[in-house]
C-alpha positions as CSV (number, residue, x, y, z in Angstrom):
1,X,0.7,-64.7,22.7
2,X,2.5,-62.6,20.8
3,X,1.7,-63.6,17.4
4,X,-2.1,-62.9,18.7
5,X,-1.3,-59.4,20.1
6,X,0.0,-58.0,16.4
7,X,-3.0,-59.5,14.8
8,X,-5.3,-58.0,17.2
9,X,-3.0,-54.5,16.4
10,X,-3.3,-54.9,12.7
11,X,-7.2,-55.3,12.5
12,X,-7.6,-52.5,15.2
13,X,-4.8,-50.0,12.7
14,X,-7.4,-49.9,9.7
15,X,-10.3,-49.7,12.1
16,X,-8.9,-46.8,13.7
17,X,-8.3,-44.7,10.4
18,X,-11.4,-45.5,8.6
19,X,-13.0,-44.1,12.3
20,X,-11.2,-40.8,12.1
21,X,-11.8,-40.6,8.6
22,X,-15.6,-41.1,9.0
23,X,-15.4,-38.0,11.7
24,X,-13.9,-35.9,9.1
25,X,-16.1,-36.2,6.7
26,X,-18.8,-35.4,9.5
27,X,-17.1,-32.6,10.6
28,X,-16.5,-31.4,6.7
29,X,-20.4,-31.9,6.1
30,X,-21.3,-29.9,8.9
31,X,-19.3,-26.9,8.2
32,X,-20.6,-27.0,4.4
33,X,-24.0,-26.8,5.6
34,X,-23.0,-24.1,7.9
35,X,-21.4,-21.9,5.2
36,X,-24.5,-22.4,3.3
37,X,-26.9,-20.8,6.0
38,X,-24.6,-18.2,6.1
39,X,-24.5,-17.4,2.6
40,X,-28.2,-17.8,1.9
41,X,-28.8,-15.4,4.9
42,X,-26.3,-12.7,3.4
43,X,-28.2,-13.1,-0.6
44,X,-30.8,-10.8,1.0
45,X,-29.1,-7.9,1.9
46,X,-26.5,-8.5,-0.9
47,X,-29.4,-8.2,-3.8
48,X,-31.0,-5.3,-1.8
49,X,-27.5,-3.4,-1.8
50,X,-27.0,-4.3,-5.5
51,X,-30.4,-3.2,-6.4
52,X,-30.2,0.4,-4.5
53,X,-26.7,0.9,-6.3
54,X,-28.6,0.1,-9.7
55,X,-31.2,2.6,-9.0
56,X,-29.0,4.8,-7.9
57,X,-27.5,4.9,-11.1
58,X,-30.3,4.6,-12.5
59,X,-31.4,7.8,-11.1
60,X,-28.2,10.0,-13.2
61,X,-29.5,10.8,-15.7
62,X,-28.6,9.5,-18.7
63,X,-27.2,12.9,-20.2
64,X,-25.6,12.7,-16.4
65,X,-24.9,16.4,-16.2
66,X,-27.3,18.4,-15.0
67,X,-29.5,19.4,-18.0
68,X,-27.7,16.7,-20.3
69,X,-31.0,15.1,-22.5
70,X,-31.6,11.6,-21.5
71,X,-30.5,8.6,-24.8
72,X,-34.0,8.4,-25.9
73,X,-34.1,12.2,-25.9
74,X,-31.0,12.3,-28.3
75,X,-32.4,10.1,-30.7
76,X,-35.4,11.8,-30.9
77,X,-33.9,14.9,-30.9
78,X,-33.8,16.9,-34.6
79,X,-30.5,18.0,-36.4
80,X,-32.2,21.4,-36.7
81,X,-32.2,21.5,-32.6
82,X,-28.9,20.0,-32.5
83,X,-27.5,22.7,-35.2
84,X,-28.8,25.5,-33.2
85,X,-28.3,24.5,-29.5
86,X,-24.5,23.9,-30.3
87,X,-24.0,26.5,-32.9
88,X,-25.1,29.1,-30.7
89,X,-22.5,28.2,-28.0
90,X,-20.2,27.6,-30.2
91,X,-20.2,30.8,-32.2
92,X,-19.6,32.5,-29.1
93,X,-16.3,30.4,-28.4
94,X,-15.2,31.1,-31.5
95,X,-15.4,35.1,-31.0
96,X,-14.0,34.3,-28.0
97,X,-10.9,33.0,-29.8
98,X,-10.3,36.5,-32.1
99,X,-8.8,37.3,-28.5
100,X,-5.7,34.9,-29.1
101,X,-4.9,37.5,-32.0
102,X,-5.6,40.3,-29.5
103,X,-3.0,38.5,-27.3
104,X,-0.5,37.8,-30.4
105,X,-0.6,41.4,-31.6
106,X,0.2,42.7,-27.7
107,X,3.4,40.9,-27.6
108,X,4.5,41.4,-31.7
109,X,7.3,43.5,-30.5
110,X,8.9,39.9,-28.7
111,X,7.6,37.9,-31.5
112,X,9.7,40.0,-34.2
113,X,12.6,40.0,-31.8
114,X,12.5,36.4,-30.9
115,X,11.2,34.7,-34.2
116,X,11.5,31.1,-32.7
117,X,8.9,31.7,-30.2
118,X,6.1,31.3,-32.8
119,X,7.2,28.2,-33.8
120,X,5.8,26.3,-30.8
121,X,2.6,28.8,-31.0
122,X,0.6,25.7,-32.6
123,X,2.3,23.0,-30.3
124,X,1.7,24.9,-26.8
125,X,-1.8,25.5,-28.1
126,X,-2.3,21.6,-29.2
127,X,-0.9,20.2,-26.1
128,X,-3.2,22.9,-24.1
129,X,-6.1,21.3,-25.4
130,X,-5.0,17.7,-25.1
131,X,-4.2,18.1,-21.3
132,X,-7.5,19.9,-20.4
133,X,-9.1,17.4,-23.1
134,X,-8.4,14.4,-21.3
135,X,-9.6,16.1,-17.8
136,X,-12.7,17.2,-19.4
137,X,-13.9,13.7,-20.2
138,X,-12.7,12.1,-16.7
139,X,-14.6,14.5,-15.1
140,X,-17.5,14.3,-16.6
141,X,-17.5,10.6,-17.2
142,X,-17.0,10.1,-13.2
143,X,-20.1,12.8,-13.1
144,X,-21.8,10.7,-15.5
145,X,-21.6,7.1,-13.6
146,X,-22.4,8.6,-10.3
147,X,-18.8,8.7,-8.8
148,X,-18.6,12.5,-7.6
149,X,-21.3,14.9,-7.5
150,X,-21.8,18.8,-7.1
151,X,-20.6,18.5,-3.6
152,X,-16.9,17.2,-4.5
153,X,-15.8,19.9,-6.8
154,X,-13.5,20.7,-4.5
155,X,-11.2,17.8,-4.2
156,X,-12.1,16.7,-8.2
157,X,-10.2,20.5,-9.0
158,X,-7.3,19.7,-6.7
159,X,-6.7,16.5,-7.6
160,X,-6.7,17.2,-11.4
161,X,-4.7,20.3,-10.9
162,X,-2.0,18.3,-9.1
163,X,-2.2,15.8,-11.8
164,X,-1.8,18.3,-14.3
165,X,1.3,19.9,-12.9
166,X,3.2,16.1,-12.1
167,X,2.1,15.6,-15.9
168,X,3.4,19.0,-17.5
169,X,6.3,18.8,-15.2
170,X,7.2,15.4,-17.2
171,X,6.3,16.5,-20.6
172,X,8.5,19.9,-19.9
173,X,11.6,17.1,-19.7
174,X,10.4,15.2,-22.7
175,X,10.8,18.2,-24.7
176,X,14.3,18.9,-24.3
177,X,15.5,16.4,-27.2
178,X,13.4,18.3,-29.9
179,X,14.5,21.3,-28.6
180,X,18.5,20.3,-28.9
181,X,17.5,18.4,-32.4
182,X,15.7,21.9,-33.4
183,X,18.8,23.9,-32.4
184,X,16.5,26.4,-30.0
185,X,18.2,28.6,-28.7
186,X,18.6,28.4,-24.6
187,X,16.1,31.3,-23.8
188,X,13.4,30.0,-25.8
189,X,13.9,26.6,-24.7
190,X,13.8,27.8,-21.2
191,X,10.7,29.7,-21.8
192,X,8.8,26.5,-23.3
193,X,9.9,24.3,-20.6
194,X,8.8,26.6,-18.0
195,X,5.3,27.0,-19.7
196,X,4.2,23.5,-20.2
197,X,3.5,22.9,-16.4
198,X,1.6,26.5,-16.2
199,X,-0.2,25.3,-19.5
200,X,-0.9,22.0,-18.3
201,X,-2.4,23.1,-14.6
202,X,-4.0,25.6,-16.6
203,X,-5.6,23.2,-18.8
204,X,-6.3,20.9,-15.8
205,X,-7.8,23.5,-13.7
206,X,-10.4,24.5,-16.1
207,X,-11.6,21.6,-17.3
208,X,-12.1,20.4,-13.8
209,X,-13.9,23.1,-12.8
210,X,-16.1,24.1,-15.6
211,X,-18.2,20.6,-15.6
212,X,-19.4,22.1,-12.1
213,X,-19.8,25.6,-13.1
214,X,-22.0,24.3,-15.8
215,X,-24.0,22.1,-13.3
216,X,-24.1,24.9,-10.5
217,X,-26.2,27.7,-13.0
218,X,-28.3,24.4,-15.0
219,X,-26.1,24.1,-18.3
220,X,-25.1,21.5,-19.9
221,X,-21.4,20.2,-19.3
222,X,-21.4,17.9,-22.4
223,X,-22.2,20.7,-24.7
224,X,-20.7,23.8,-23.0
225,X,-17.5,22.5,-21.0
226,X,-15.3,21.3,-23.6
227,X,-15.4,24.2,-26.2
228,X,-15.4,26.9,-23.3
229,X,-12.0,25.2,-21.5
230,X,-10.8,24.9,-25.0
231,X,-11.1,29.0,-25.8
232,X,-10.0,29.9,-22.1
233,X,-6.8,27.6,-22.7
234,X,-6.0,28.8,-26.0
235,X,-6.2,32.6,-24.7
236,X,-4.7,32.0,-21.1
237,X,-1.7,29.5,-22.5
238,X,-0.4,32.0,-25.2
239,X,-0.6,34.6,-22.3
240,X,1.3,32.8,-20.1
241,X,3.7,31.6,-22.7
242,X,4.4,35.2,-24.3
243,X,4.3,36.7,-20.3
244,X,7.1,34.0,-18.9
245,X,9.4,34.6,-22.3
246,X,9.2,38.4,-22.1
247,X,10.6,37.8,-18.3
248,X,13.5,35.5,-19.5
249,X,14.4,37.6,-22.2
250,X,14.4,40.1,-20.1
């Protein structure tokens, strides 16, 4: 009997196994067909979704700030508009600018007294408009794709001016080799660091906001934003920088 019994054990084994593997592979079947009829019920709403996102986009223009001209508007557009519609703006920023002399000339008592401080005249002014330059074309490149609109000028200006102090805050520290290598003396040194976080927030400030400004009275941001933080920075960053090392000098 016993021989007979593990026989009867050993055909039953395999039987057994190729049973439960037979109800897996039901079981696997069913659940594929399952996640199918899911997925082809969600394709609707998913292209529908997809499709309002691509008209919304769609639907900035593609200047995509508020009086921008469209791409096939550029093209078509002649130098001769291009010439004026830019020159006029810009020969305004550039009046603007006699005002840095204005600015220079108010504080040439310091400057005669403290000859070092002109040598970081061009650098402060350079780094002024790198800062606000980089702010300028997030802003308006997030305006652009549809990210923010009109009605988050408020949190795009704090977050960039936050940004913009961390960031001058950490370029104030990076300039203390140059300043050892240049042999500056320790009041000039400490008025520099102490104006490239005002410069920077300064920068940041302004090139967040004027994108919006531009929007808000129906200019264009692409054409007007860039020069006009440029000529406020230049003006407002000497002023600062001659204001904080009059205070430390004195």
């Amino acid at each position: 009997m016993a021989p007979s019994t593990r026989s009867s054990k050993k055909a039953a084994g395999p039987s057994s196994v190729e049973a439960e593997m037979k109800e897996t592979i039901r079981a696997l079947r069913a659940e594929c067909s399952s996640l199918k009829k899911k997925l082809a019920a969600a394709e609707p709403s998913s292209s529908s979704s997809t499709s309002a996102a691509a008209a919304a986009v769609a639907a900035v223009p593609a200047g995509g700030h508020g009086g921008g001209s469209p791409v096939d508007d550029y093209v078509n557009t002649s130098i001769l508009h291009l010439v004026i519609s830019r020159g006029g703006w810009l020969t305004l920023f550039l009046m603007s600018l006699s005002l840095t002399a204005a600015v220079m000339g108010g504080f040439e008592h310091t400057l005669e007294k403290h000859i070092e401080l002109s040598y970081f005249v061009p650098l402060l002014i350079g780094h002024g408009g790198n800062a606000g330059g980089q702010t300028v074309g997030t802003v308006l490149g997030a305006m652009a794709s549809g990210q923010v609109d009109q009605r988050d000028w408020r949190k795009v200006i704090t977050k960039e001016t936050i940004t913009g102090l961390g960031t001058g805050c950490l370029l104030s520290l990076t300039t203390i080799p140059l300043l050892h290598v240049m042999k500056i003396s320790k009041h000039v040194s400490v008025a520099i660091m102490a104006t490239m976080p005002a410069l920077t927030v300064i920068a940041a400030l302004l090139a967040a906001a004027l994108p919006f400004a531009c929007r808000a009275v129906g200019g264009d941001p692409t054409v007007i934003a860039a020069p006009a933080m440029t000529t406020l920075v230049d003006v407002g960053g000497l002023l600062v920088y001659f204001m904080i090392a009059r205070l430390v000098f004195t």
